[in-house]
N, CA, C and O atoms as CSV, one atom per row, in Angstrom:
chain,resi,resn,atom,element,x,y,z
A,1,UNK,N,N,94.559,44.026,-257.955
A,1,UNK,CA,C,94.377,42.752,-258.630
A,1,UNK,C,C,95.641,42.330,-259.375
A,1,UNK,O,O,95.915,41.176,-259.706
A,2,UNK,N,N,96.368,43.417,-259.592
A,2,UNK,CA,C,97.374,42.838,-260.250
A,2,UNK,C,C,98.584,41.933,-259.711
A,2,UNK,O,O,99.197,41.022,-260.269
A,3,UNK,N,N,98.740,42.595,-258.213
A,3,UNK,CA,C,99.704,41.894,-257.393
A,3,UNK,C,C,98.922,40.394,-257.302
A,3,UNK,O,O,99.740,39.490,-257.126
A,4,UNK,N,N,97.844,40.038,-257.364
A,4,UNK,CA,C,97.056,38.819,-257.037
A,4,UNK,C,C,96.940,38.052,-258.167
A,4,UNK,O,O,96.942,36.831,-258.007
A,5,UNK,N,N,96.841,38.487,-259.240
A,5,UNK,CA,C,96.658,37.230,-260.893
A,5,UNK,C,C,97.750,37.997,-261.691
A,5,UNK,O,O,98.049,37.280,-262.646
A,6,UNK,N,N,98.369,38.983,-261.708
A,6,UNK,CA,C,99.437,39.147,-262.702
A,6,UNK,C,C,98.951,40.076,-263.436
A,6,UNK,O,O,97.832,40.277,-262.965
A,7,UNK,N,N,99.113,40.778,-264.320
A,7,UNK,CA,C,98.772,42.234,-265.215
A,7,UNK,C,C,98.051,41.857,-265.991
A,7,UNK,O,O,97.057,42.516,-266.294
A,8,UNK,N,N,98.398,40.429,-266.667
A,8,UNK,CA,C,98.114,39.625,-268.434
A,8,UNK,C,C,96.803,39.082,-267.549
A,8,UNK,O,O,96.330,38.243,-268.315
A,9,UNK,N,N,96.078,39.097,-266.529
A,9,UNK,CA,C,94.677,38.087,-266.086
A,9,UNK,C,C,93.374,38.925,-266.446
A,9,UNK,O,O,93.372,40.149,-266.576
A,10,UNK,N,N,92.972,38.625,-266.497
A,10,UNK,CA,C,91.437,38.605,-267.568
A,10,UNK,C,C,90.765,39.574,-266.600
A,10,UNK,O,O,90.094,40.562,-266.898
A,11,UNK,N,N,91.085,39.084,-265.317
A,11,UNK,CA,C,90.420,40.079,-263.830
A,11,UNK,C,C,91.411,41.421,-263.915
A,11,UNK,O,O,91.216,42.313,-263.089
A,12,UNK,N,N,92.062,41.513,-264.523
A,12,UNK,CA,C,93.340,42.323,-263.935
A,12,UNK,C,C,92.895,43.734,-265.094
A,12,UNK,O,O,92.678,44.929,-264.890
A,13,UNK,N,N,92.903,42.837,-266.398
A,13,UNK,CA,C,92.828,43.470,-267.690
A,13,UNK,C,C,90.949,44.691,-267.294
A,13,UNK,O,O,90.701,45.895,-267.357
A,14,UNK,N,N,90.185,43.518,-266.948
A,14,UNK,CA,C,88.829,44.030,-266.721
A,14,UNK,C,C,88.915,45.264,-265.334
A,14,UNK,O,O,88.279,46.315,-265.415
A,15,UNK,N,N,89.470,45.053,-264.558
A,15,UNK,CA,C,89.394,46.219,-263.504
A,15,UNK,C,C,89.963,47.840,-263.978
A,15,UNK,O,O,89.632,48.970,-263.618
A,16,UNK,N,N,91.137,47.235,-265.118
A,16,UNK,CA,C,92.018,48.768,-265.695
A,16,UNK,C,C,90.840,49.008,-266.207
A,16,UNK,O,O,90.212,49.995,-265.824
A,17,UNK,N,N,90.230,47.991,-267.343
A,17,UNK,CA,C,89.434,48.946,-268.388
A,17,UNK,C,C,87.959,49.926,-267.518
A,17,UNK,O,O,87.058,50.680,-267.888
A,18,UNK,N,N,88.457,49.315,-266.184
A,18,UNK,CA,C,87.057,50.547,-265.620
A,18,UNK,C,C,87.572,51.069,-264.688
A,18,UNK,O,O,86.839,51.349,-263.739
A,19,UNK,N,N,88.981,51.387,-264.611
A,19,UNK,CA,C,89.987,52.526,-264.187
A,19,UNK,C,C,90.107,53.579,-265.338
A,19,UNK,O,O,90.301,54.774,-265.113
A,20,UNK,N,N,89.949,52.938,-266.829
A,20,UNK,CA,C,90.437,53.863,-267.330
A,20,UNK,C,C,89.018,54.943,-267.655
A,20,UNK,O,O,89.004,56.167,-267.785
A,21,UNK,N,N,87.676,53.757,-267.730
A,21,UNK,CA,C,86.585,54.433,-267.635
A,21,UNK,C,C,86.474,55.845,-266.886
A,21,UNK,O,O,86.057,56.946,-267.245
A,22,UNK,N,N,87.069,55.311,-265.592
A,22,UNK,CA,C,86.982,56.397,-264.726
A,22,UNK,C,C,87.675,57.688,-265.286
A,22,UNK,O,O,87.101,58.752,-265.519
A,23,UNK,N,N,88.740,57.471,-265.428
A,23,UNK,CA,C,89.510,58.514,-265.975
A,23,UNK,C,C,89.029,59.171,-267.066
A,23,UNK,O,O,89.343,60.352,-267.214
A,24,UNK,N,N,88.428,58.709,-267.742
A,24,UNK,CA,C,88.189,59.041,-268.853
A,24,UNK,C,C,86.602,59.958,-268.696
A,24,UNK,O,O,86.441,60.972,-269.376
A,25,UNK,N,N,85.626,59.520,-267.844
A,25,UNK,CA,C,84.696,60.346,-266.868
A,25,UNK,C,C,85.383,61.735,-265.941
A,25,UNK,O,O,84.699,62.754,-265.844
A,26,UNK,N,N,86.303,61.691,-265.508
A,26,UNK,CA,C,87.038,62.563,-264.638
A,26,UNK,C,C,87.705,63.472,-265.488
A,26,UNK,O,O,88.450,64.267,-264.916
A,27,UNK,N,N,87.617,63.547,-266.725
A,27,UNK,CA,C,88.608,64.597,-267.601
A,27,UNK,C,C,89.876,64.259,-267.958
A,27,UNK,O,O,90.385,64.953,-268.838
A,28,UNK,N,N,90.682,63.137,-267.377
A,28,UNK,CA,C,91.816,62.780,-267.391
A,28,UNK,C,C,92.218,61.833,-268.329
A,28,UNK,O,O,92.371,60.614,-268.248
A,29,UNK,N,N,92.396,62.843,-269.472
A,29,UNK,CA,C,92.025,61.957,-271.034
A,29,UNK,C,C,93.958,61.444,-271.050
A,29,UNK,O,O,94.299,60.748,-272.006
A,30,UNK,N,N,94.725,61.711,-270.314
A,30,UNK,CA,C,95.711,61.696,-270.967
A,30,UNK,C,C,96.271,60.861,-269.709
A,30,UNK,O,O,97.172,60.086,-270.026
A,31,UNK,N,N,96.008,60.861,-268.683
A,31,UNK,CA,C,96.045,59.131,-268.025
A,31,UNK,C,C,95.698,58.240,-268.609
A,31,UNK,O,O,96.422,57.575,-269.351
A,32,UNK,N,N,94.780,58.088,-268.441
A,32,UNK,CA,C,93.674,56.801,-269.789
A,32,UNK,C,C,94.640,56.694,-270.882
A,32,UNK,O,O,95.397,55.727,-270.963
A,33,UNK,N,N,94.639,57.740,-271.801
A,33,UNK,CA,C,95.780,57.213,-272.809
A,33,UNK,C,C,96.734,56.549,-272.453
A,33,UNK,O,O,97.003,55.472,-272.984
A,34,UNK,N,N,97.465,57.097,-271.428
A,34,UNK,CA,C,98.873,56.062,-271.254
A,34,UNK,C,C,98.351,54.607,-270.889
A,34,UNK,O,O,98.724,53.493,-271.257
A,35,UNK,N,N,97.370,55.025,-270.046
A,35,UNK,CA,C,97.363,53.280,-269.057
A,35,UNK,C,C,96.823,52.503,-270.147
A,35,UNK,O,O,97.646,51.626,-270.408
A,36,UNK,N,N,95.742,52.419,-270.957
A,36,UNK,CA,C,95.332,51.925,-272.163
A,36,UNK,C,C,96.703,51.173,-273.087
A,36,UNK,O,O,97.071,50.010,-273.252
A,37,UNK,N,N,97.181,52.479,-273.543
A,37,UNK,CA,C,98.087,52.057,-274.565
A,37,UNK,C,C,99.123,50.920,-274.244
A,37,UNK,O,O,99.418,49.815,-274.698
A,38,UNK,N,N,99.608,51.923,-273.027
A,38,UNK,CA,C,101.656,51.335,-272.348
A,38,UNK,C,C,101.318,49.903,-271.877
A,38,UNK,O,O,102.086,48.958,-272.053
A,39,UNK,N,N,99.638,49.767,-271.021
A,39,UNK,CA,C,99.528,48.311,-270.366
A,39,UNK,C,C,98.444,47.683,-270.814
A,39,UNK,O,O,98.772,46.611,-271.322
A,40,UNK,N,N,97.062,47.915,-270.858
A,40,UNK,CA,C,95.955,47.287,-270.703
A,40,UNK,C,C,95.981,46.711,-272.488
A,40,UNK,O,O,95.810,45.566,-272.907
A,41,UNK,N,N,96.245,47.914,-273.219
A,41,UNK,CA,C,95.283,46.993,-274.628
A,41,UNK,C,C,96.703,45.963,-275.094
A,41,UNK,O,O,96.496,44.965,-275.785
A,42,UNK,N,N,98.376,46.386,-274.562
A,42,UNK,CA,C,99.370,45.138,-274.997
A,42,UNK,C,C,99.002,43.905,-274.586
A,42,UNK,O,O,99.248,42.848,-275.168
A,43,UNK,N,N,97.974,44.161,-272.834
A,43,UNK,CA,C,98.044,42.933,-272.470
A,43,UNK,C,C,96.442,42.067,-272.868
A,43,UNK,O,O,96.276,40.866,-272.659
A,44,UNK,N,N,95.742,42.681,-273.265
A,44,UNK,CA,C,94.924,42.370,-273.653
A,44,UNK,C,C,94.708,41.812,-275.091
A,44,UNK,O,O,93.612,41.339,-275.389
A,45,UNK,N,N,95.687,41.855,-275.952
A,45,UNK,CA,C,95.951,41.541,-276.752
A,45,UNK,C,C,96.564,40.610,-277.243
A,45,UNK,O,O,96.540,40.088,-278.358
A,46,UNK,N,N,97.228,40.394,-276.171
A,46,UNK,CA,C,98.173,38.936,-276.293
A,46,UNK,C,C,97.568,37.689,-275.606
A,46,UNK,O,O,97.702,36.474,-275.753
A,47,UNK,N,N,96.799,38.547,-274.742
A,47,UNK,CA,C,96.558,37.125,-273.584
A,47,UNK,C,C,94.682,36.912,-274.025
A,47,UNK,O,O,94.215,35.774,-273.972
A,48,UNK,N,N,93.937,37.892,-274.361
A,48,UNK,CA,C,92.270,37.825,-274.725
A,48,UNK,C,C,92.594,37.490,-275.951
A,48,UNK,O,O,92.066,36.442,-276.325
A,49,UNK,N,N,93.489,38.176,-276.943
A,49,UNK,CA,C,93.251,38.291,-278.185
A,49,UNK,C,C,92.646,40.039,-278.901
A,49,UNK,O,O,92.049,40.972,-278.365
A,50,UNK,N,N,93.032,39.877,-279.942
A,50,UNK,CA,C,92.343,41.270,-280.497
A,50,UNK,C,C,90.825,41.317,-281.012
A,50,UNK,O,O,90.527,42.419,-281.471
A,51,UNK,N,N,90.052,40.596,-281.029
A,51,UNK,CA,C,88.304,40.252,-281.211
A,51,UNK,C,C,88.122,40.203,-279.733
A,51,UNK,O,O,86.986,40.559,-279.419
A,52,UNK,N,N,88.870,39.878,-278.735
A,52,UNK,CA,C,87.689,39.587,-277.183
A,52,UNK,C,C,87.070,40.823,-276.772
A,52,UNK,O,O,87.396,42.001,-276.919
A,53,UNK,N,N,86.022,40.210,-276.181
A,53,UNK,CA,C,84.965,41.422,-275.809
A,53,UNK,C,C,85.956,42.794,-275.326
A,53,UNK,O,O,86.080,43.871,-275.908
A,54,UNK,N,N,86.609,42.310,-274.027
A,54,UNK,CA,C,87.439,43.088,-273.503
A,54,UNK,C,C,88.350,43.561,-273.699
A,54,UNK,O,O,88.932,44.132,-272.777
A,55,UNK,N,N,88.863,43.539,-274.944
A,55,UNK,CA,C,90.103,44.181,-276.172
A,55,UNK,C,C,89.434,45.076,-276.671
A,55,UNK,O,O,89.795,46.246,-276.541
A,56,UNK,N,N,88.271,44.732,-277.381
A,56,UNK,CA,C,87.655,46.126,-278.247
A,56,UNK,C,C,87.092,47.257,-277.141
A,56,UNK,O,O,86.954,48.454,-277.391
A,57,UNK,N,N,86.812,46.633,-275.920
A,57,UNK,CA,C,85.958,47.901,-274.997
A,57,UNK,C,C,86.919,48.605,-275.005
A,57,UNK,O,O,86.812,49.767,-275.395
A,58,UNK,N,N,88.311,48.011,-274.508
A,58,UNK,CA,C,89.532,48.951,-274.285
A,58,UNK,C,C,89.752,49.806,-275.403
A,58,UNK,O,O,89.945,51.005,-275.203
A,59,UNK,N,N,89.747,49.210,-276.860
A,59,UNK,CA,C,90.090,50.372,-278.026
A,59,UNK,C,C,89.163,51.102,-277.963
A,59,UNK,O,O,89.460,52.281,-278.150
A,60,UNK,N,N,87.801,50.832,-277.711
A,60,UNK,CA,C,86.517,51.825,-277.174
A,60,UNK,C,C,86.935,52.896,-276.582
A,60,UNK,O,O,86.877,54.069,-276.952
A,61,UNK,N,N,87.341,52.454,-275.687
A,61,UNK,CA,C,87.615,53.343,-274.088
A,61,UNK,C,C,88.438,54.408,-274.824
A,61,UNK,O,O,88.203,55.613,-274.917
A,62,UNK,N,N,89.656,53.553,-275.427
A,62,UNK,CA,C,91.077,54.486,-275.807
A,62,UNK,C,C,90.404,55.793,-277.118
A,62,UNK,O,O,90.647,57.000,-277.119
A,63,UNK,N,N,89.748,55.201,-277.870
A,63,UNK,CA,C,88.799,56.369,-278.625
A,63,UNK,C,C,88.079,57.771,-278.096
A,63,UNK,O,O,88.198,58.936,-278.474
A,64,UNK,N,N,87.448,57.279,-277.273
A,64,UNK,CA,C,86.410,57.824,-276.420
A,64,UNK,C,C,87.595,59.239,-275.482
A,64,UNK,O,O,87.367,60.435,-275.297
A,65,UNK,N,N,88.688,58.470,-275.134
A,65,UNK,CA,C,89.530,59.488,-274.241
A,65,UNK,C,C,90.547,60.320,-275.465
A,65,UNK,O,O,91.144,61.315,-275.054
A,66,UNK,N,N,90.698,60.013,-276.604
A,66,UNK,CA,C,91.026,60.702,-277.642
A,66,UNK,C,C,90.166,61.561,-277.724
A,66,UNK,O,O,90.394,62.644,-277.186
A,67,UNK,N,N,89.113,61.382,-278.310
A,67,UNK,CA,C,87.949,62.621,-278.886
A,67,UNK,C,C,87.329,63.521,-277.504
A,67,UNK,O,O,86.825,64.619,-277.740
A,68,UNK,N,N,87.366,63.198,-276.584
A,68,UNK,CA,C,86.968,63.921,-275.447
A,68,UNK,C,C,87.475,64.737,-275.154
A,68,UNK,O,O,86.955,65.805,-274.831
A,69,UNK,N,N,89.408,64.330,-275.189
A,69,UNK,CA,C,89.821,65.449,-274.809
A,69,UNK,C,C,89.823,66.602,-275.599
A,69,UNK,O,O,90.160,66.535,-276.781
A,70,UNK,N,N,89.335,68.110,-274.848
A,70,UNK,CA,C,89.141,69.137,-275.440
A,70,UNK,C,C,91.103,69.462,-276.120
A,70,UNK,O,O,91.404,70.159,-277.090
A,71,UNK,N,N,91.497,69.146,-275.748
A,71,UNK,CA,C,92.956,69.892,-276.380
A,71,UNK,C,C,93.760,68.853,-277.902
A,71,UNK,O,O,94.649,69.208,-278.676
A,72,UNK,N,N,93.173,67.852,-277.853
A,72,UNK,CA,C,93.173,67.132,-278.676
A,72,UNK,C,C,93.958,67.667,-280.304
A,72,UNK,O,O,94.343,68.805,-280.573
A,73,UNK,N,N,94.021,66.365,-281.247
A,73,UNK,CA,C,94.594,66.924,-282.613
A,73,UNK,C,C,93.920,66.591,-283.522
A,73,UNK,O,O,93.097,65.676,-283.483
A,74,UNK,N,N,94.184,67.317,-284.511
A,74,UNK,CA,C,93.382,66.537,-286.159
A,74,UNK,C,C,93.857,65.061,-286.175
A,74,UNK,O,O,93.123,64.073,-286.203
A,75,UNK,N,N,95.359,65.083,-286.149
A,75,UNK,CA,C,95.878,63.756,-285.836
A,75,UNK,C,C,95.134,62.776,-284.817
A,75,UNK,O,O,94.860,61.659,-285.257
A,76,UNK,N,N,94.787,63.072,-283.529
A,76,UNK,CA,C,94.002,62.334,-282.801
A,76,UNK,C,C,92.580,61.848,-282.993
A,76,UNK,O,O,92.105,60.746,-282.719
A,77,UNK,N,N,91.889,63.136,-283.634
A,77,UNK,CA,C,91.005,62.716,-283.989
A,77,UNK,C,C,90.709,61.700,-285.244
A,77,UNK,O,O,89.562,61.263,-285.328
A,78,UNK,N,N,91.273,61.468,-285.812
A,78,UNK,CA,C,91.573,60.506,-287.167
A,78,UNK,C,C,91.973,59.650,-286.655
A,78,UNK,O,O,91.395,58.671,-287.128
A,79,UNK,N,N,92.999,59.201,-285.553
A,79,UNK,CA,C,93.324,58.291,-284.598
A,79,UNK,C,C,91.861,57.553,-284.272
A,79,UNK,O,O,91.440,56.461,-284.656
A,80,UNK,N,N,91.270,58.530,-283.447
A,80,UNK,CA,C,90.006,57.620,-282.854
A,80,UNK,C,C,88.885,57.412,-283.377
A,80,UNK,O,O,87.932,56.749,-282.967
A,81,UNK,N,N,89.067,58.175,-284.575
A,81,UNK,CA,C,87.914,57.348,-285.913
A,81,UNK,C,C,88.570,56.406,-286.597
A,81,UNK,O,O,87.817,56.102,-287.521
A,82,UNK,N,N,89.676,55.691,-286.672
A,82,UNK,CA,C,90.197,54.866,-287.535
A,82,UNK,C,C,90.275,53.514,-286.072
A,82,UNK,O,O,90.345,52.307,-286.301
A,83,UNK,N,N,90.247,53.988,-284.985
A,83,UNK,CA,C,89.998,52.692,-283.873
A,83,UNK,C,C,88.937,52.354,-284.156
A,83,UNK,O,O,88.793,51.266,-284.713
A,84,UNK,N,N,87.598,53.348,-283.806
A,84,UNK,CA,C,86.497,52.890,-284.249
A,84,UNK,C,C,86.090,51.930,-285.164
A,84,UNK,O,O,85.533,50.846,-284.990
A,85,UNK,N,N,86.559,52.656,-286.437
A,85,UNK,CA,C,86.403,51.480,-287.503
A,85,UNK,C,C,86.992,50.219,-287.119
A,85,UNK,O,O,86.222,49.309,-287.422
A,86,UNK,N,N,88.064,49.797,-286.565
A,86,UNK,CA,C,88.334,48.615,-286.664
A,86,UNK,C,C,87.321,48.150,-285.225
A,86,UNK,O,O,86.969,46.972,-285.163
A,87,UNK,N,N,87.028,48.812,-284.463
A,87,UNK,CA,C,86.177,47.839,-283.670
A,87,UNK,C,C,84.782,47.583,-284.101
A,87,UNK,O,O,84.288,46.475,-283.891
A,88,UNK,N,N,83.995,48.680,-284.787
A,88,UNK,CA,C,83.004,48.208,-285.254
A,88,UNK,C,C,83.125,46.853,-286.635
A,88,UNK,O,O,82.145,46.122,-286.782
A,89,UNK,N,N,84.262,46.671,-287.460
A,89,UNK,CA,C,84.544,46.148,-287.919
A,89,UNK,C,C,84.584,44.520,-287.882
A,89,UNK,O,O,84.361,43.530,-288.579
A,90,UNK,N,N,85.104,45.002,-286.341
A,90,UNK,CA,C,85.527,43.174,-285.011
A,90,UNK,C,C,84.149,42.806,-284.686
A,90,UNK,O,O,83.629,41.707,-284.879
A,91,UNK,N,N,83.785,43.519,-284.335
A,91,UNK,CA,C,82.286,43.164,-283.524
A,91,UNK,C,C,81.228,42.728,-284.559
A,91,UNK,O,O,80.487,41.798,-284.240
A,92,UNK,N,N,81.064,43.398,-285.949
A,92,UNK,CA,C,80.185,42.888,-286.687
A,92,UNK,C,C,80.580,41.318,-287.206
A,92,UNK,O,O,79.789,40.378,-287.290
A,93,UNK,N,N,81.778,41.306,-287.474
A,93,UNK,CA,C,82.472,39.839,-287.599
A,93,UNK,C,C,81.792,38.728,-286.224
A,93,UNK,O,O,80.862,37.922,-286.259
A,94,UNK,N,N,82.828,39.173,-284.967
A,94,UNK,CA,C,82.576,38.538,-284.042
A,94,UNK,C,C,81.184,38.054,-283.555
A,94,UNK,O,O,80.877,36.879,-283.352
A,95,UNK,N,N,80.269,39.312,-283.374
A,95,UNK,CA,C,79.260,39.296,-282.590
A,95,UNK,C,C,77.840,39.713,-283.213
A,95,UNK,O,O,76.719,39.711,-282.705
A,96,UNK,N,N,78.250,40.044,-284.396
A,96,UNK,CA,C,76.897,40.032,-285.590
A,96,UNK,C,C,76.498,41.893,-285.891
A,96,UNK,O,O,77.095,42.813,-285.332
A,97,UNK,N,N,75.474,42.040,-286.801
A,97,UNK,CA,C,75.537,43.006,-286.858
A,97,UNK,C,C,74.494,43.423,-286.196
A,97,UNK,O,O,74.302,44.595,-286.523
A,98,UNK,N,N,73.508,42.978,-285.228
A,98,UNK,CA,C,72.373,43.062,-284.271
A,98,UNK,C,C,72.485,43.173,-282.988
A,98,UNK,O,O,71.521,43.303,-282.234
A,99,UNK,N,N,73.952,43.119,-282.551
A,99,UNK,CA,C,74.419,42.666,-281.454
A,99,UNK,C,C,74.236,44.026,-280.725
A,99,UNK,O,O,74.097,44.882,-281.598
A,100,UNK,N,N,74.173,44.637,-279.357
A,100,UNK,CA,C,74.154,45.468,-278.957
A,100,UNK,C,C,75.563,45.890,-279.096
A,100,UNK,O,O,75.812,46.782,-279.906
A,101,UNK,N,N,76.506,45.362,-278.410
A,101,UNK,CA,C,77.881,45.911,-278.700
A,101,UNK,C,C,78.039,46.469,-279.765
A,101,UNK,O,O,78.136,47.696,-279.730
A,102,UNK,N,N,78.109,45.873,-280.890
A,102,UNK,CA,C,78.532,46.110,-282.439
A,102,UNK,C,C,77.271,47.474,-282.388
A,102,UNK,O,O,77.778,48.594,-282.337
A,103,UNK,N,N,75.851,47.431,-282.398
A,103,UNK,CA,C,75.229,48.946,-282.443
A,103,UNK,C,C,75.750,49.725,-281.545
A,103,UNK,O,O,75.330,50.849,-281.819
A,104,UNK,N,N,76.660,49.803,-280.308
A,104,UNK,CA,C,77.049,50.644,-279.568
A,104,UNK,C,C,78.334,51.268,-280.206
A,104,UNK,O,O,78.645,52.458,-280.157
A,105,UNK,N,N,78.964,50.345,-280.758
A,105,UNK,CA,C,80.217,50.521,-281.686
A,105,UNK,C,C,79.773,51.624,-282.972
A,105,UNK,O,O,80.209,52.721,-283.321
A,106,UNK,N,N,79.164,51.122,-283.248
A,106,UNK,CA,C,78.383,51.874,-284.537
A,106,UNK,C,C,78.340,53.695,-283.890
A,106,UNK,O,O,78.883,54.768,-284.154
A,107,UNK,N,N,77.389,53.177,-282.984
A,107,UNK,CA,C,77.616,54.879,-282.212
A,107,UNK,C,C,78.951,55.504,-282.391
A,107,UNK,O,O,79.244,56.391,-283.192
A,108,UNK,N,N,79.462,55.111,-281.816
A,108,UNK,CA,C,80.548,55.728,-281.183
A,108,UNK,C,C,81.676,56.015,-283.014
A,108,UNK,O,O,82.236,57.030,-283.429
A,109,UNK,N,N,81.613,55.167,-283.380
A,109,UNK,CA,C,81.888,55.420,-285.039
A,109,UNK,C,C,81.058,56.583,-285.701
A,109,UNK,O,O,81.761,57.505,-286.115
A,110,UNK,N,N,80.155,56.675,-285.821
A,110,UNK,CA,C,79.044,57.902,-285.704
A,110,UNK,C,C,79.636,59.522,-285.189
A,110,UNK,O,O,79.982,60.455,-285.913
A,111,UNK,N,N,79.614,59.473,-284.197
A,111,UNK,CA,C,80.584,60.355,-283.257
A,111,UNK,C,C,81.803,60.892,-283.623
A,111,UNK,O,O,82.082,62.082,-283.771
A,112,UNK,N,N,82.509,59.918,-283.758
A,112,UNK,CA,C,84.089,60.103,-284.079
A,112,UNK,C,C,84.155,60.855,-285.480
A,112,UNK,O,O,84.997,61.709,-285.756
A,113,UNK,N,N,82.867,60.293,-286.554
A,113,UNK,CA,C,83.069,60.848,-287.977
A,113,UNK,C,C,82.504,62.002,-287.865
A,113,UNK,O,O,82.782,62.905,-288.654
A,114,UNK,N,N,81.625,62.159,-286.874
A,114,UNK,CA,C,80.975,63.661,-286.743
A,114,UNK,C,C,82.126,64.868,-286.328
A,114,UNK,O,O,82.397,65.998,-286.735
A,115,UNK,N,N,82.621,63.966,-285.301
A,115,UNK,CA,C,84.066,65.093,-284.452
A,115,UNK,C,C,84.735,65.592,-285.896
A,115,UNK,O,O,84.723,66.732,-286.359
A,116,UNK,N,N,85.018,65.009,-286.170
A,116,UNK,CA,C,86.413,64.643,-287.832
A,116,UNK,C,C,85.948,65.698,-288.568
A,116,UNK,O,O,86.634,66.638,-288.968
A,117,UNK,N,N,84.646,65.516,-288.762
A,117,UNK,CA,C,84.315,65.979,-289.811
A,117,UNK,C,C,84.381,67.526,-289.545
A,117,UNK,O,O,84.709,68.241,-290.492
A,118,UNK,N,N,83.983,68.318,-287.861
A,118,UNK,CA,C,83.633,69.386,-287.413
A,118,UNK,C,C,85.071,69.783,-287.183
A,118,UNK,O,O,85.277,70.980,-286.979
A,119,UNK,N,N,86.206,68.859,-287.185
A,119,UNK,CA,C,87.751,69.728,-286.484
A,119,UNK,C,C,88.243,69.827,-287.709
A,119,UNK,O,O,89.089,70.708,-287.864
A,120,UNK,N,N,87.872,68.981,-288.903
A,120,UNK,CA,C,88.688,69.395,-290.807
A,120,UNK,C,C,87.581,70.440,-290.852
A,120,UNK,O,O,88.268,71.367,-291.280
A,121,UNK,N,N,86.163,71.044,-290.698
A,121,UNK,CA,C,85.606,71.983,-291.388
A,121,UNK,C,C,86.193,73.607,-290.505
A,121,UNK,O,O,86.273,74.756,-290.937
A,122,UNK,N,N,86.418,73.192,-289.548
A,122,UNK,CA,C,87.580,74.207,-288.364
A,122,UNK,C,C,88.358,74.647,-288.937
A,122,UNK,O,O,88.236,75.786,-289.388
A,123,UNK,N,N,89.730,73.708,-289.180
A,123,UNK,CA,C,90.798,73.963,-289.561
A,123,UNK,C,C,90.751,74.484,-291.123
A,123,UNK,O,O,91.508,75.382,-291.491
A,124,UNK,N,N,89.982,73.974,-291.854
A,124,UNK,CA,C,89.721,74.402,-293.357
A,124,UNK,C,C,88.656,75.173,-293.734
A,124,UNK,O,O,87.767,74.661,-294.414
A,125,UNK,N,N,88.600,76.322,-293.405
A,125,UNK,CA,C,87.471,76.782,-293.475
A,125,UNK,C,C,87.038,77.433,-295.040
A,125,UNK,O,O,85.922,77.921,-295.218
């Protein structure tokens, strides 16, 4: 799709973010990171905006392949609880606080503070 609408197209942006899905299903937390970071959420950001649906799935996504991966850091994990927050943040703004998204967000914020909380009681015992 990209050779066909350009990297920055809305079709282009939506096919990575369920490439990176994939990856991110497949164990391959550290593909996903790059493709997320280096292309999908710059271009999604400039051209959707940082509130569009399809900006926050991507910081979703990019969370989700942080905390998954088993080799991961304290640093990372604080990484993908501090994305969280700002997407549950967007979505309650954007899309209300009833919205399924924004409660799916909530999850996944949930999660991330649970991880956090279990890799500082690890490291600090």
């Amino acid at each position: 799709k990209a050779a066909i609408f350009g990297v920055s197209h809305e079709r282009t942006i939506l096919n990575g973010f369920n490439l990176s899905c994939t990856l991110v299903a497949q164990a391959l937390y550290d593909e996903a990171r790059t493709l997320l970071t280096d292309q999908l959420l710059p271009a999604a950001r400039q051209t959707l905006g940082p509130d569009h649906d399809h900006t926050l799935d991507l910081n979703r996504n990019l969370a989700a392949a942080l905390m998954n991966n088993p080799e991961h850091t304290c640093d990372e994990e604080l990484e993908a609880e501090t994305i969280m927050q700002d997407v549950v943040r967007r979505r309650r703004r954007v899309f209300g606080p009833a919205h399924p998204h924004t409660l799916r967000a909530e999850t996944g914020l949930s999660t991330a503070r649970a991880r956090l909380a279990h890799v500082v009681k690890w490291r600090d015992p």
